[in-house]
C-alpha positions as a Python dict, from the first residue, in 0.01 Angstrom:
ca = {
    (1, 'X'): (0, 0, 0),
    (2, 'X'): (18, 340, -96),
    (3, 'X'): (-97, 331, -493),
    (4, 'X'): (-384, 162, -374),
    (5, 'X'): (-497, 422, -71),
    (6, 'X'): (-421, 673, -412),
    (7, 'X'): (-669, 527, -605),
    (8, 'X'): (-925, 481, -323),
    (9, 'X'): (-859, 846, -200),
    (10, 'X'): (-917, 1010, -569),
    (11, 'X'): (-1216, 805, -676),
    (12, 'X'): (-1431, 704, -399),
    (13, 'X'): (-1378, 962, -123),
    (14, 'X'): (-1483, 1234, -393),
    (15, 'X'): (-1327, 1483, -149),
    (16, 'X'): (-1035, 1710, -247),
    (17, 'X'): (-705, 1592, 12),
    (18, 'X'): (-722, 1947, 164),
    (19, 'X'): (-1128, 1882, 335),
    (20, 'X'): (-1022, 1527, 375),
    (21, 'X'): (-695, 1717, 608),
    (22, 'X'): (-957, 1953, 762),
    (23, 'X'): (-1184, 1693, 831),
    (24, 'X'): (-958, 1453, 1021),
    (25, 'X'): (-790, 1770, 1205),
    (26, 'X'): (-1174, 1828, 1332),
    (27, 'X'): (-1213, 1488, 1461),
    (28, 'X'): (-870, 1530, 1618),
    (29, 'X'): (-1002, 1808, 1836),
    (30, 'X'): (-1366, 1614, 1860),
    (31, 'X'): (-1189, 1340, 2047),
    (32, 'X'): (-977, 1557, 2250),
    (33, 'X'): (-1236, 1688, 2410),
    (34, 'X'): (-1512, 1410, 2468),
    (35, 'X'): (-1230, 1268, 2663),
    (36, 'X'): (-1170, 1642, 2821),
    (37, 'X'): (-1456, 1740, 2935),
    (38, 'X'): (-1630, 1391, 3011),
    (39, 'X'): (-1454, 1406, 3419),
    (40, 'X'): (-1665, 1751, 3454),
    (41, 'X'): (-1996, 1553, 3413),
    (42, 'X'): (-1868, 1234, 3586),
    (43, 'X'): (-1726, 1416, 3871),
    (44, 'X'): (-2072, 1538, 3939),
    (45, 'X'): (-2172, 1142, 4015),
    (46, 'X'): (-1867, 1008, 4107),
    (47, 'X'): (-1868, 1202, 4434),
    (48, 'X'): (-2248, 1154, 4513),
    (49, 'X'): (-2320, 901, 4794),
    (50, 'X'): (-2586, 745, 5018),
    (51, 'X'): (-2551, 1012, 5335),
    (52, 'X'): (-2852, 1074, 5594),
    (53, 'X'): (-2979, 1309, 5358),
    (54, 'X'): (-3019, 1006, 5098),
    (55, 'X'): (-3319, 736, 5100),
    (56, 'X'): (-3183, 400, 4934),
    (57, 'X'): (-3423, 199, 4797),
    (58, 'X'): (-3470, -208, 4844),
    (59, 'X'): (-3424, -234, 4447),
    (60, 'X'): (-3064, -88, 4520),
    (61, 'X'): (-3145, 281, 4368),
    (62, 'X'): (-3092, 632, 4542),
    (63, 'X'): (-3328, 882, 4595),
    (64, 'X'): (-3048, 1167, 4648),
    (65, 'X'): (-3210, 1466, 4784),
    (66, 'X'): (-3041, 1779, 4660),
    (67, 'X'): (-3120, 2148, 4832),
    (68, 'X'): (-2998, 2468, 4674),
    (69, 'X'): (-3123, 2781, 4620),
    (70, 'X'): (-3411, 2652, 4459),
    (71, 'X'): (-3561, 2460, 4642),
    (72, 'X'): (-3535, 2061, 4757),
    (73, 'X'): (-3531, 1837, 4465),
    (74, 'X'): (-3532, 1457, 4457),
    (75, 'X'): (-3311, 1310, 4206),
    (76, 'X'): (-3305, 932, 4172),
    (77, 'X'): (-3029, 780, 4083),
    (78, 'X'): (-3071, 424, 3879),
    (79, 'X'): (-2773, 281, 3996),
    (80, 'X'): (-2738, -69, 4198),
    (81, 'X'): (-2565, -127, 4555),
    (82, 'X'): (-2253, -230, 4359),
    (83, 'X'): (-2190, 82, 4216),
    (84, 'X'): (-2186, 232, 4602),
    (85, 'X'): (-1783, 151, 4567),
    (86, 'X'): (-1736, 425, 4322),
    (87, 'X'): (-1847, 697, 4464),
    (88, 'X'): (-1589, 890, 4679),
    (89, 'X'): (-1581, 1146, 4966),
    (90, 'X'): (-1426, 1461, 4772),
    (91, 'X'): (-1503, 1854, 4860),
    (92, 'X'): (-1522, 2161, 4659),
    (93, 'X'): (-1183, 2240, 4747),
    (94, 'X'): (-1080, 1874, 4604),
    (95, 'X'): (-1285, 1852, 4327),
    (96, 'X'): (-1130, 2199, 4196),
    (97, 'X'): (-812, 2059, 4210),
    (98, 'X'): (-873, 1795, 4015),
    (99, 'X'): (-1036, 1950, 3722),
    (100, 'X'): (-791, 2214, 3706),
    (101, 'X'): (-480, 1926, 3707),
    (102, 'X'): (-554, 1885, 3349),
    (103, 'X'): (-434, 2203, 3266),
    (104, 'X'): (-105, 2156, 3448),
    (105, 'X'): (16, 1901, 3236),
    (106, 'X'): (-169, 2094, 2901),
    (107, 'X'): (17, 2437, 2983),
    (108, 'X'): (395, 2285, 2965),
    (109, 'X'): (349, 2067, 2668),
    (110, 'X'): (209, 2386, 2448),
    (111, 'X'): (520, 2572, 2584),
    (112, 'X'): (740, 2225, 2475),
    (113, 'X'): (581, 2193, 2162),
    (114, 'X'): (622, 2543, 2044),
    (115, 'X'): (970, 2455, 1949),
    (116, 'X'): (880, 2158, 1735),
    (117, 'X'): (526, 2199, 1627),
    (118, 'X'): (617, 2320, 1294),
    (119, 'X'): (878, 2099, 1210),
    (120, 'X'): (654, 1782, 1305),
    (121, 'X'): (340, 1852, 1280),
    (122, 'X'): (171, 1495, 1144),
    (123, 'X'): (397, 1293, 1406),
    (124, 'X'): (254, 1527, 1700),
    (125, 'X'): (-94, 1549, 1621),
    (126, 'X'): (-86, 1196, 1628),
    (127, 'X'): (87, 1117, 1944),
    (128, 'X'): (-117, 1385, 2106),
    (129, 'X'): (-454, 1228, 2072),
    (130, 'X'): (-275, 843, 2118),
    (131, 'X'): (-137, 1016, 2438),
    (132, 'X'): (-491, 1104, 2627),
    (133, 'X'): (-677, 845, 2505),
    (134, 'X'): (-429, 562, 2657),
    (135, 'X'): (-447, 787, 2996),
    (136, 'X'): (-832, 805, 2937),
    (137, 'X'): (-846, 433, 2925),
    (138, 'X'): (-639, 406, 3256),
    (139, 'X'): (-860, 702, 3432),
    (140, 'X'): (-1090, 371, 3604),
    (141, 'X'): (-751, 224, 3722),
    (142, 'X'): (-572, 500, 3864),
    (143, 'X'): (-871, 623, 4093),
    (144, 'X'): (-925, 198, 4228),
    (145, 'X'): (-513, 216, 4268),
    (146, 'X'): (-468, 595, 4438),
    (147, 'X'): (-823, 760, 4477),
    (148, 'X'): (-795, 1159, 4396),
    (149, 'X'): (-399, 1215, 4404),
    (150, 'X'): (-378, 935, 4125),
    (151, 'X'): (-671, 1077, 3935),
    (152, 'X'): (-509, 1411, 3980),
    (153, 'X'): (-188, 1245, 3863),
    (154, 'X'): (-378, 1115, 3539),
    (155, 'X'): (-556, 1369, 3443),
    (156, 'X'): (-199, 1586, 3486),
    (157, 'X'): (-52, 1332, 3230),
    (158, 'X'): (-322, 1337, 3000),
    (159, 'X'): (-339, 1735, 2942),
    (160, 'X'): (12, 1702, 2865),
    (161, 'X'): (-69, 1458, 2601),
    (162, 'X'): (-326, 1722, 2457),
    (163, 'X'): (-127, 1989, 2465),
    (164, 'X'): (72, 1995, 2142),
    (165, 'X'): (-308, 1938, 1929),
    (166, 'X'): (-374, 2333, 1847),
    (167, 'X'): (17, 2471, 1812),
    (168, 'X'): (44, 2120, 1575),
    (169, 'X'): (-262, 2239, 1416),
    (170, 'X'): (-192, 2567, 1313),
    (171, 'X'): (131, 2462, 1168),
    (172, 'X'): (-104, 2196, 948),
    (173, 'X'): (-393, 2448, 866),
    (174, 'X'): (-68, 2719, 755),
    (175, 'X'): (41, 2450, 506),
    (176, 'X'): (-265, 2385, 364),
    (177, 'X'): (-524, 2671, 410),
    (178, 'X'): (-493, 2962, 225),
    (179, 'X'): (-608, 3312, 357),
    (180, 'X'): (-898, 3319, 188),
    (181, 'X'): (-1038, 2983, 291),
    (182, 'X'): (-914, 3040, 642),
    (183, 'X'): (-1177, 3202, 824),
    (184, 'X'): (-1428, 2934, 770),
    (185, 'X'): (-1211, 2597, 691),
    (186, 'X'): (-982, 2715, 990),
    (187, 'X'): (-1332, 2776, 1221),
    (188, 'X'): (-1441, 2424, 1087),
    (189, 'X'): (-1135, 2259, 1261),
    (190, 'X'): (-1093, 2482, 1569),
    (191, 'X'): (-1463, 2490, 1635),
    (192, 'X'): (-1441, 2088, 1703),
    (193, 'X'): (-1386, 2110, 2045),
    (194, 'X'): (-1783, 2265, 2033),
    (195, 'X'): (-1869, 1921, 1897),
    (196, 'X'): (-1619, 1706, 2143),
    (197, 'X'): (-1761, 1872, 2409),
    (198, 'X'): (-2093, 1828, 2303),
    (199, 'X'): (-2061, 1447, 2254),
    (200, 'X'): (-1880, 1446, 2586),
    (201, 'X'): (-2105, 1610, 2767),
    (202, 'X'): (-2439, 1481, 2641),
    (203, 'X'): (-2302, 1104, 2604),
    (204, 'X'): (-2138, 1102, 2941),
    (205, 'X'): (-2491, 1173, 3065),
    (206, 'X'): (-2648, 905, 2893),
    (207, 'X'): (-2412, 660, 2978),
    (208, 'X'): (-2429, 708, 3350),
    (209, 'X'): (-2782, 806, 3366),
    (210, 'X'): (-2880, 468, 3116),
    (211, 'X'): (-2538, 224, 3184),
    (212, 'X'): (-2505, 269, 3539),
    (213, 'X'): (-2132, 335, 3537),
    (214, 'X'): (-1890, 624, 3488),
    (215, 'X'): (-1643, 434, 3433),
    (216, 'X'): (-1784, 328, 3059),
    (217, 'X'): (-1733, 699, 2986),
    (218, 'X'): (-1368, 640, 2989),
    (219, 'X'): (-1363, 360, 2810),
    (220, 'X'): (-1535, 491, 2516),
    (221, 'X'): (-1382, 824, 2454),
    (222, 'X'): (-1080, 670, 2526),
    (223, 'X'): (-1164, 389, 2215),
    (224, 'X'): (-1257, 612, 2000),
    (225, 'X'): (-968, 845, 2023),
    (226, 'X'): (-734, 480, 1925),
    (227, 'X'): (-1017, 433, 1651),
    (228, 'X'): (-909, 816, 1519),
    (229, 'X'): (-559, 762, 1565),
    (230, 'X'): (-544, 470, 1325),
    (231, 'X'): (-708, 647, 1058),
    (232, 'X'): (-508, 952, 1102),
    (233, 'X'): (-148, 752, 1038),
    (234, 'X'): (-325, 647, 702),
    (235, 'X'): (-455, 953, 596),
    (236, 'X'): (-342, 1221, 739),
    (237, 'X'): (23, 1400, 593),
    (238, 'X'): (206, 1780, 723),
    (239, 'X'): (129, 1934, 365),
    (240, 'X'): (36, 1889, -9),
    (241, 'X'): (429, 1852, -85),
    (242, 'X'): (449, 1557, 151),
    (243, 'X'): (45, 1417, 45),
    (244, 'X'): (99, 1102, -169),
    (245, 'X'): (-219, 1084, -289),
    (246, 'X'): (-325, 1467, -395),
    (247, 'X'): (-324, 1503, -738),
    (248, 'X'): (-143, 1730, -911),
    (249, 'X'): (-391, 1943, -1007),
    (250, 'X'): (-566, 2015, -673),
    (251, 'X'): (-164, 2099, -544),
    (252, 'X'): (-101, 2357, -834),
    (253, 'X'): (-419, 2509, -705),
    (254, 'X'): (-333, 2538, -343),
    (255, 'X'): (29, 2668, -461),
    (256, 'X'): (-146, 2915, -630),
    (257, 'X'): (-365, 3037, -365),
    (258, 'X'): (-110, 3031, -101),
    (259, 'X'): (112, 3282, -289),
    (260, 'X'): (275, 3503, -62),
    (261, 'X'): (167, 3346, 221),
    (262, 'X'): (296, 3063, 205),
    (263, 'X'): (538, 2912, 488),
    (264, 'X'): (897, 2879, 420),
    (265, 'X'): (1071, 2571, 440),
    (266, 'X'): (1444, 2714, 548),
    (267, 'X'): (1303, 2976, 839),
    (268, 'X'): (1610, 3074, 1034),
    (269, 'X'): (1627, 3085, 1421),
    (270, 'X'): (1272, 3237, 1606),
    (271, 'X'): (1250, 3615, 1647),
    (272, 'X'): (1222, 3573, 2005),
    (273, 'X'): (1311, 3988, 2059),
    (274, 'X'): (1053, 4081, 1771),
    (275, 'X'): (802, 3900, 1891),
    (276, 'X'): (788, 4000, 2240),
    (277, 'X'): (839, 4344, 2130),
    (278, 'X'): (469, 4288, 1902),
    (279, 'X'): (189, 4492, 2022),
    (280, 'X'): (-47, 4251, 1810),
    (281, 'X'): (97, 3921, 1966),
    (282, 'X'): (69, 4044, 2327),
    (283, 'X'): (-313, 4137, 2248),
    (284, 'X'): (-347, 3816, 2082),
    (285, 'X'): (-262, 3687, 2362),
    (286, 'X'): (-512, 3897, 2618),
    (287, 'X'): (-790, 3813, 2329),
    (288, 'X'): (-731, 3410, 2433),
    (289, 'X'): (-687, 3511, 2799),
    (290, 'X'): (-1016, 3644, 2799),
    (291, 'X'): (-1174, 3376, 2572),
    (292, 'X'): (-1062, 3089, 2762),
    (293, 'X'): (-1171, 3260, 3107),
    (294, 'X'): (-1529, 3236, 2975),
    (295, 'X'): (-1501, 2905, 2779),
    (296, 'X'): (-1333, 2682, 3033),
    (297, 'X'): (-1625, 2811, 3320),
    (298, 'X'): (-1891, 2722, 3124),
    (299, 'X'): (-1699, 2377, 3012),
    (300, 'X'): (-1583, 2305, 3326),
    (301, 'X'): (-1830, 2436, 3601),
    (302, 'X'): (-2145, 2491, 3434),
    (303, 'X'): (-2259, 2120, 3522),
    (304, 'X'): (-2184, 2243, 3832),
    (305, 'X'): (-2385, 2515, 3901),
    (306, 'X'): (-2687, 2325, 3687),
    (307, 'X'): (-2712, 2062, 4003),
    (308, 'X'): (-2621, 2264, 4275),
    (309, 'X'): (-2821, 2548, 4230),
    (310, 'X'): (-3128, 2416, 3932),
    (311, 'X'): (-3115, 2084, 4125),
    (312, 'X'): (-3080, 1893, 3777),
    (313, 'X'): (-3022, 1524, 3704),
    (314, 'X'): (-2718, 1366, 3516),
    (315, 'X'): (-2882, 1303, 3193),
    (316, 'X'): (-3094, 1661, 3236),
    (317, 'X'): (-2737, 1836, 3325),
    (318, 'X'): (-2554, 1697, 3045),
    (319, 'X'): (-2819, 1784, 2789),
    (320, 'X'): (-2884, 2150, 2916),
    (321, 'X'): (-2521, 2204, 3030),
    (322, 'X'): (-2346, 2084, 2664),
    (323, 'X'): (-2594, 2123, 2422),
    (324, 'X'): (-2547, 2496, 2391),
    (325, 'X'): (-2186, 2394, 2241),
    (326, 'X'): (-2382, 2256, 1910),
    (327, 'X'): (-2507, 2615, 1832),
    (328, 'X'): (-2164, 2756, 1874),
    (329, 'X'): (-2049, 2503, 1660),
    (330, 'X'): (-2310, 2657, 1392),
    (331, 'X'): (-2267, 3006, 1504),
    (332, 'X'): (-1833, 2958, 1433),
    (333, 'X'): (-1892, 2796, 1086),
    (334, 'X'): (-2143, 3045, 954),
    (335, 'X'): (-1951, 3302, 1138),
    (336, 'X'): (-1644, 3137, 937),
    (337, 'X'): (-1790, 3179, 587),
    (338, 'X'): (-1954, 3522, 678),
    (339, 'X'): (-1586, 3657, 792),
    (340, 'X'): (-1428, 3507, 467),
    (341, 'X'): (-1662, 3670, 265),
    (342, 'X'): (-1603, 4018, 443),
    (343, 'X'): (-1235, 3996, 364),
    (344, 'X'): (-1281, 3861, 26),
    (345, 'X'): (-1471, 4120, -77),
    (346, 'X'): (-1343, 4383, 106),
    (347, 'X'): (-1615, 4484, 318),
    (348, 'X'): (-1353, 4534, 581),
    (349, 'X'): (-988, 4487, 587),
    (350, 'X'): (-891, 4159, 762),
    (351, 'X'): (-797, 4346, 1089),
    (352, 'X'): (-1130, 4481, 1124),
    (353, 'X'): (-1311, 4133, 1055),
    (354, 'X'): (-1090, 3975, 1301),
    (355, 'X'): (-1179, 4255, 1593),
    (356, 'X'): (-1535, 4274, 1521),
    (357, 'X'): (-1556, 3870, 1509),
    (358, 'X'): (-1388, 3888, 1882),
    (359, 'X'): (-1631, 4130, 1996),
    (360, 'X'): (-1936, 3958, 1948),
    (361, 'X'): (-1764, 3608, 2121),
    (362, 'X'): (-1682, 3864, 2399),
    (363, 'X'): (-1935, 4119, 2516),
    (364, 'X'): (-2298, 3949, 2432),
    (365, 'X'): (-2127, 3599, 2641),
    (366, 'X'): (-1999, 3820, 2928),
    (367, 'X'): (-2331, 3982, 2957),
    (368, 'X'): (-2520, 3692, 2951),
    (369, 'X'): (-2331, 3548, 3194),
    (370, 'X'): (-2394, 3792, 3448),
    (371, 'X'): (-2755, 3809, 3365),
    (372, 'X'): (-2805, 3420, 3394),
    (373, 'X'): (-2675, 3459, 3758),
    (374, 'X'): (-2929, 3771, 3791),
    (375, 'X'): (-3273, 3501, 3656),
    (376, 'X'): (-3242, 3345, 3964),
    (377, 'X'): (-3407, 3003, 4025),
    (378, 'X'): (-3631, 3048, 3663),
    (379, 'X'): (-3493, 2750, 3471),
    (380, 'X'): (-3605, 2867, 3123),
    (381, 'X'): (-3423, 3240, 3119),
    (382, 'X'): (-3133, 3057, 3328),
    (383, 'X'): (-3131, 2788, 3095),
    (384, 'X'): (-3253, 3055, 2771),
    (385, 'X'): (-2953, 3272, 2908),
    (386, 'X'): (-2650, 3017, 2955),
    (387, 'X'): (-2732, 2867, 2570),
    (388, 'X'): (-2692, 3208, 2422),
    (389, 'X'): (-2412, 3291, 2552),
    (390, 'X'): (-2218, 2959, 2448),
    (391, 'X'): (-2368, 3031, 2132),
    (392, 'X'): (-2187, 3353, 2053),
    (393, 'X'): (-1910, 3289, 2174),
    (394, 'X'): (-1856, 3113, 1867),
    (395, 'X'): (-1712, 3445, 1731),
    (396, 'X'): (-1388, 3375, 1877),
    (397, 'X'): (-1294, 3131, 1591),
    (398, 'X'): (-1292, 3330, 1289),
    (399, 'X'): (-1149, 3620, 1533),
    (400, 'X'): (-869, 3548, 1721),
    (401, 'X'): (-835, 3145, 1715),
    (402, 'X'): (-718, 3196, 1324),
    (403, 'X'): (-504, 3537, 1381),
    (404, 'X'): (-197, 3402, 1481),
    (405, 'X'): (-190, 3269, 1062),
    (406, 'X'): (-239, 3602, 999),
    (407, 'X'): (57, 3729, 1207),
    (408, 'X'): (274, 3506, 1085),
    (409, 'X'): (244, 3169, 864),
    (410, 'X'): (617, 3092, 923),
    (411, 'X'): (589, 3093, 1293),
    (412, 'X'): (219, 2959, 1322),
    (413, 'X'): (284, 2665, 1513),
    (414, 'X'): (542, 2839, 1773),
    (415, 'X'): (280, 3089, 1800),
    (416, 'X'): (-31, 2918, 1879),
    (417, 'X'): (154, 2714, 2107),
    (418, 'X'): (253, 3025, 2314),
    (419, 'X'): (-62, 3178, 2272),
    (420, 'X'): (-307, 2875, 2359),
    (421, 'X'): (-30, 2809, 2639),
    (422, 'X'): (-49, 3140, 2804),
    (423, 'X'): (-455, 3088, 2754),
    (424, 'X'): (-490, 2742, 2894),
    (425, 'X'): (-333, 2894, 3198),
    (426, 'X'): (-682, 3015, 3315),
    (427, 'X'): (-786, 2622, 3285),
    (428, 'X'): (-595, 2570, 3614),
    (429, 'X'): (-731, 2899, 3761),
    (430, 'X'): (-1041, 2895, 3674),
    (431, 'X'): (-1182, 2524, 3831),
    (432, 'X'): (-935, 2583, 4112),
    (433, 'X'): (-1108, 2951, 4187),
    (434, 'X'): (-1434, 2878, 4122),
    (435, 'X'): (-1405, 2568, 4419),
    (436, 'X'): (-1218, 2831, 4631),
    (437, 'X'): (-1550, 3089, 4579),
    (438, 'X'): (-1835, 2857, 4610),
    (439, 'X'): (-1747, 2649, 4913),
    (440, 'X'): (-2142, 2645, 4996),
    (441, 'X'): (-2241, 2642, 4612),
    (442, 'X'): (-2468, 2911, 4690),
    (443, 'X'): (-2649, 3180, 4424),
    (444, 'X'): (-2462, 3498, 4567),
    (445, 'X'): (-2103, 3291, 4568),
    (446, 'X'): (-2140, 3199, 4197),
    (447, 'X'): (-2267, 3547, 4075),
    (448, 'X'): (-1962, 3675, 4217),
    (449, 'X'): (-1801, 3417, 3978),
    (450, 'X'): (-2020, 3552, 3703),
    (451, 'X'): (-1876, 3905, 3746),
    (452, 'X'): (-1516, 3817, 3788),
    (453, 'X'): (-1568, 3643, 3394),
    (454, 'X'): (-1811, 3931, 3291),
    (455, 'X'): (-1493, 4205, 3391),
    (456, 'X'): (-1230, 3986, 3213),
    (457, 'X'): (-1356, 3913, 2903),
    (458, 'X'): (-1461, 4295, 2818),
    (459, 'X'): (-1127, 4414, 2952),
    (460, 'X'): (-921, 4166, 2718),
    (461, 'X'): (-1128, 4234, 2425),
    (462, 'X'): (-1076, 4637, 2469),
    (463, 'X'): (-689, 4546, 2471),
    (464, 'X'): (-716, 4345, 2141),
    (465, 'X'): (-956, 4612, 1987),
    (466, 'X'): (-689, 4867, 2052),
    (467, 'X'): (-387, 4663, 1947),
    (468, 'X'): (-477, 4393, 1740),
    (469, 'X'): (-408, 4299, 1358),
    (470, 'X'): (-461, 4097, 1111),
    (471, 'X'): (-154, 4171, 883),
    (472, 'X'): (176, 3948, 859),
    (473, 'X'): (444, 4108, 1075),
    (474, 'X'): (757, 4181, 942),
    (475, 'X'): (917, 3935, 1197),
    (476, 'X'): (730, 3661, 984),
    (477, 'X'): (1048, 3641, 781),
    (478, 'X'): (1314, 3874, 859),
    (479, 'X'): (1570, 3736, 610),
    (480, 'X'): (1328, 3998, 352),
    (481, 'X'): (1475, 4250, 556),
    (482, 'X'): (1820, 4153, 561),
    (483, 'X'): (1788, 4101, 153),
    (484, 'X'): (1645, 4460, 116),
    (485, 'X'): (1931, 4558, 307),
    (486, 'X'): (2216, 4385, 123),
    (487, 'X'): (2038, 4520, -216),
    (488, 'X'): (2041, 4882, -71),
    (489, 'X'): (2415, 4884, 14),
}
């Protein structure tokens, strides 16, 4: 089976095996996310029903009337009498709880993975997308069977499917991503989840809005994750030593390129004291903090805040509310190539590239933010407002997402898995809080929300500004040290 994927790999893909790796790690994190982020559209329908506010039609449809802020809008829903069984009775307080359960299960498998991510990289990456996409597919099933607690349940399960994707992926991109390449190649693949959530948000829309059902939007993601998975136990390998079908030349090349940072193969035990002694790691770490405050509001609640307070439709919200996330995509690829080319031709040290990259996905966003909240009921600014500030934060990627390869290729894997753990942390606080601060969905509760995000994003970028780097660490392989030291004596 093999010679003849070899042949078919070398003359008709026309792609070197290392974009061919990149390309399917992309997807990986494009179908993490459609399945993700779909429940924050859906959950925005599934708990709509006829109430005296409501006028049903004789042709089965709603006219739901929505009031917020801005006024009394009538938003009819194309849905038949049928369809009056899926929608449930669940409050703020509810609803928070189950967005954020995602997150539980997401947190303790990057924690659990840390310790393997680099030793089984290809096996993971697989099982983590197979993972949420059978709990996807069981999402319809588990809220007929148990309402929210088994929906809280699933979701629970399903984030600890997803959790191993970015520690597993940062031990792939350290085997076959040089430096120099890493910046943009490395934004390609992290800056999938702009794309998954982008095809989650705006297809989850369409489906309810033109299907009638939310539970299709399960079903779909959740096929098209098994579709990936296939391909990926094909195709996809840990590293060009492992690839069967790279040719020799293109692995003398990447051999070549990785030079002295390439990962070992016999790493000793993890410098757990070194590491947690590392100024750089901790402000890694307050750099995703801060990130993932801002990103997992505007991923999680903006669809939200676009019907409660804009009175928008489905299809409307999931246009407006995701579509931002295909100009971050653009803005972290171009950002990608820009950075590379900074450090390649030394413009700035690699440090300083990193930092300034963080910046701009930090301050412009948190700003925006707060001013969106500020427009009031103006759609356009609101709308104008919300879409920058996804944009930019498309800095992040070639800033801090990539910087634990910097710190250390040997440990990439352990690393990102701490790092995106401790980060994903704000994925339970954040839906959890936000449902906590807006009981009434009203303007002045969510600008409060607006300024709690607008205070921690500055104050985590400041901490990375100050103590971030983009140098390896001499904890990236102490056994150097120890050889200097039994040469010196």
């Amino acid at each position: 089976m093999y010679p003849k994927l070899k042949t078919c790999c070398q003359t008709v893909c026309c792609i070197s095996q290392q974009h061919l790796t990149a390309i399917l790690a992309f997807f990986s994190i494009v179908n993490q996310y459609t399945m993700r982020v779909s429940l924050n559209l859906a959950i925005t329908e599934m708990t709509t029903g006829p109430s005296p506010k409501n006028e049903t039609n004789a042709n089965g449809t709603i006219e739901e009337i929505v009031r917020s802020p801005c006024g009394v809008f009538k938003i009819i829903r194309q849905i038949t009498r049928l369809d009056d069984d899926d929608l449930f009775d669940w409050d703020e307080h509810t609803q928070g709880i189950i967005l954020s359960s995602f997150f539980w299960g997401y947190v303790v498998a990057h924690f659990g993975s840390a310790f393997i991510a680099d030793k089984y990289p290809r096996t993971l990456l697989g099982l983590s997308v197979l993972i949420t996409a059978i709990l996807t597919l069981l999402t319809p099933l588990a809220v007929d069977l148990g309402g929210a607690p088994a929906l809280i349940v699933a979701r629970a399960i399903e984030g600890f499917g997803e959790g191993a994707t970015f520690p597993v992926l940062s031990a792939i991109i350290a085997q076959w991503i040089p430096p120099q390449q890493r910046g943009m190649l490395g934004s390609f693949i992290f800056s999938g989840g702009q794309i998954g959530s982008l095809f989650g948000g705006i297809g989850t829309g369409y489906i309810i809005a033109e299907l009638h059902s939310w539970r299709l939007v399960f079903y779909v993601w959740g096929g098209l994750a098994v579709v990936w998975y296939v391909i990926w136990e094909f195709l996809g390998f840990d590293s060009p030593e492992h690839h069967p079908f790279i040719t020799d030349k293109e692995k003398q090349s990447l051999m070549e390129r990785f030079k002295d940072a390439k990962k070992r193969k016999d790493m000793g035990p993890i410098p757990w004291k070194q590491i947690c002694g590392s100024l750089p790691f901790w402000a890694l770490v307050a750099g995703q903090v801060g990130h993932d405050w801002g990103f997992y509001l505007v991923a999680t609640d903006l669809p939200k805040y676009m019907k409660s307070i804009l009175g928008l439709s489905v299809k409307d919200n999931g246009l407006i509310s995701f579509f931002p996330f295909l100009s971050m995509w653009i803005f972290s690829v171009l950002t990608g190539w820009i950075c590379d080319v900074q450090i390649r031709k030394k413009c700035t040290s690699q440090t300083v590239a990193r930092k300034i990259w963080t910046t701009i996905g930090s301050l412009p966003p948190a700003v925006l933010l707060l001013a969106a909240s500020y427009a009031g009921c103006n759609k356009a600014l609101v709308i104008a407002y919300f879409a920058l500030s996804v944009t930019l934060m498309g800095g992040f990627y070639p800033g801090i997402k990539v910087n634990v390869n910097d710190l250390s290729p040997n440990y990439a894997g352990f690393l990102m898995a701490i790092v995106n753990g401790l980060g994903a942390i704000t994925g339970i606080i954040v839906p959890y809080t936000v449902g906590l601060m807006t009981p009434n969905q009203t303007l002045s509760e969510w600008r409060t929300v607006f300024w709690v995000a607008f205070w921690v994003l500055n104050v985590t970028n400041v901490i990375y500004i100050l103590f971030g780097s983009g140098k390896i660490q001499s904890w990236n392989d102490l056994s150097d040290e120890s050889d200097d030291n039994q040469a010196s004596t």
